[in-house]
N, C-alpha and C positions, 0 to 999 in steps of 0.2 A: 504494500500500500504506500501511495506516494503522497506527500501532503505540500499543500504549493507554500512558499515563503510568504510569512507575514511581509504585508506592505510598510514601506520605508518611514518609521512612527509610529507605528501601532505599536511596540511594544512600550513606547516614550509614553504615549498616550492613554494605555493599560497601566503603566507604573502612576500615573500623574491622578487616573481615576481612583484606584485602590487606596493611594494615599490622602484626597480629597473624602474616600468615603469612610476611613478609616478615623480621620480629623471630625467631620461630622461627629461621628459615634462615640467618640471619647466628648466632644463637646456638649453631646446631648443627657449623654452618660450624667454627666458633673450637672450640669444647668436643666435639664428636664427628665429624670429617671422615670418617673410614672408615665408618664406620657410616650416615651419612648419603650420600656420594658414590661409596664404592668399588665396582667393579660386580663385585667377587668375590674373595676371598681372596686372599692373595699365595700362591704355591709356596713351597715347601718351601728354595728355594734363595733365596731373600730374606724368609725368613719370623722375622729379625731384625730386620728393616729398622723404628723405631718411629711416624717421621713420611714423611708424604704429602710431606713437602719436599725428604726425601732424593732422591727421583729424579722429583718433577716441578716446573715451573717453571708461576707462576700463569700462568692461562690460555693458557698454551703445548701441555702435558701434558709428558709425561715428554721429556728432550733429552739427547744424545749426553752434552753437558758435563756430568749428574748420573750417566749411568752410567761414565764416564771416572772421575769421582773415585772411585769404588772397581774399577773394573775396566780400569785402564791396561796399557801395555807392558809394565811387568816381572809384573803378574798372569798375562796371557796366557804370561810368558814363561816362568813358572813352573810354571805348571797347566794348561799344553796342548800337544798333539805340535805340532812344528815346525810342519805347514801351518795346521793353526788358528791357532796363534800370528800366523804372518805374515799370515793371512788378516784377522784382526781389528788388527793395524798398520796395514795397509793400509786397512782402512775408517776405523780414526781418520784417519791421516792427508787420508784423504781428507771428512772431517765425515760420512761417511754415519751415514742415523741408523739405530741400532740396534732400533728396532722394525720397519724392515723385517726383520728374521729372529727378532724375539723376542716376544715376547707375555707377559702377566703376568694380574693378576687373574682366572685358572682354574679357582682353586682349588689346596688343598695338593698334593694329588699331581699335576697336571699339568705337560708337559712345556713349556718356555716359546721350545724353536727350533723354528722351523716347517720342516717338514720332516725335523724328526729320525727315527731311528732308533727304530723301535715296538717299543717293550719287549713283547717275547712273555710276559711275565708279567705285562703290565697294569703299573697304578704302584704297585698294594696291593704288591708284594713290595718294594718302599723302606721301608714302611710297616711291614712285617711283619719285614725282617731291620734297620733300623734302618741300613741305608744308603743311598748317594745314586746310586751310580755302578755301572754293571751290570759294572766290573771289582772290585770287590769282592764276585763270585762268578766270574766269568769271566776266563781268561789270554787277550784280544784281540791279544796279539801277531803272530797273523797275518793281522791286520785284520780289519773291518768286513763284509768279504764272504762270508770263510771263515767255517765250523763255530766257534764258541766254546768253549775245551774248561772243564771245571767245576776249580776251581781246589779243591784239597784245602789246606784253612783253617779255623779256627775258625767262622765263619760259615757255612761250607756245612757243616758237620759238623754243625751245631746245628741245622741246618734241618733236616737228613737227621732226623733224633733225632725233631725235634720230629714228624714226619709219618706215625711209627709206618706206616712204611713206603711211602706214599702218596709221598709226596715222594721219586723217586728219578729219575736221568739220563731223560728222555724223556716223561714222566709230569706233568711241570710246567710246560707252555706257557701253561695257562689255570687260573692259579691261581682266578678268581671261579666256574670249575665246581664246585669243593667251596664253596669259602668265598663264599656267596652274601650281597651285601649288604657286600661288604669286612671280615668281620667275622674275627677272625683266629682264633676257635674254630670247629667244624663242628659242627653239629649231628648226633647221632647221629638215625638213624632207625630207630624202633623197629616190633618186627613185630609184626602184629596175628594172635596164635592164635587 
């Protein structure tokens, strides 16, 4: 097989692009790392978070010891039922690493345990009541398995309000059936006489 000779520059002009695209990447590197590396929004539940170095380690990716420093023992110990708590002690203790059960860049509304618990209303309704946590409409006290009863609150009152009746006990599994598009107005549809 015979291959014809590069024309007289091209390889001037191959050395001048790789290192033109190379300058790019390191510039963007330093001055735009999300934008340029991140492969999708952070959630909502680290969506404080301002640098890439908070929770990843250069070319390691993200490692127990970044998510440790903000989320240790007394965190867990504070803001979660006993077996979670112990359950996530026990994986420090043990260095497991926490992206076997968590996941990030999803996007804002996504859920970032794998295997959680499928919000019957989609993640629009954190979006739309302006909270995080599905006990901030719901009393869970009889766990996870049981019926969730609607917790009579400020927030669920406001949502009742806002739904001009749509919005009541049984009626709200699939919030994106009205609200198409995640968009938190409805569109009226009007009739054609």
């Amino acid at each position: 097989m015979r291959f014809l000779p590069l024309p007289s520059g091209a390889v001037r002009f191959i050395i001048i692009a790789t290192v033109v695209l190379l300058a790019w990447l390191v510039w963007g590197t330093f001055n735009h790392p999300e934008a340029l590396w991140a492969p999708g929004n952070l959630s909502r539940f680290h969506a404080d978070i301002a640098d890439c170095s908070d929770c990843h380690q250069p070319f390691r990716g993200p490692t127990a010891n970044k998510c440790i420093a903000c989320h240790d023992y007394k965190h867990f110990a504070a803001h979660s039922r006993p077996a979670v708590a112990k359950f996530h002690q026990q994986s420090i203790t043990e260095s497991k690493a926490c992206s076997d059960c968590h996941t990030e860049h999803r996007g804002a509304l996504a859920q970032i345990t794998v295997g959680a618990m499928v919000n019957p209303h989609g993640e629009f309704v954190f979006r739309a009541t302006g909270t995080n946590s599905c006990s901030a409409c719901h009393d869970l006290s009889a766990g996870v398995a049981s019926q969730a009863n609607l917790l009579d609150n400020a927030t669920v009152r406001h949502l009742m309000e806002e739904g001009d009746g749509a919005h009541r006990p049984g009626n709200m599994a699939n919030c994106l059936r009205c609200h198409t598009g995640g968009r938190k107005d409805v569109e009226e549809e009007e009739d054609d006489d």
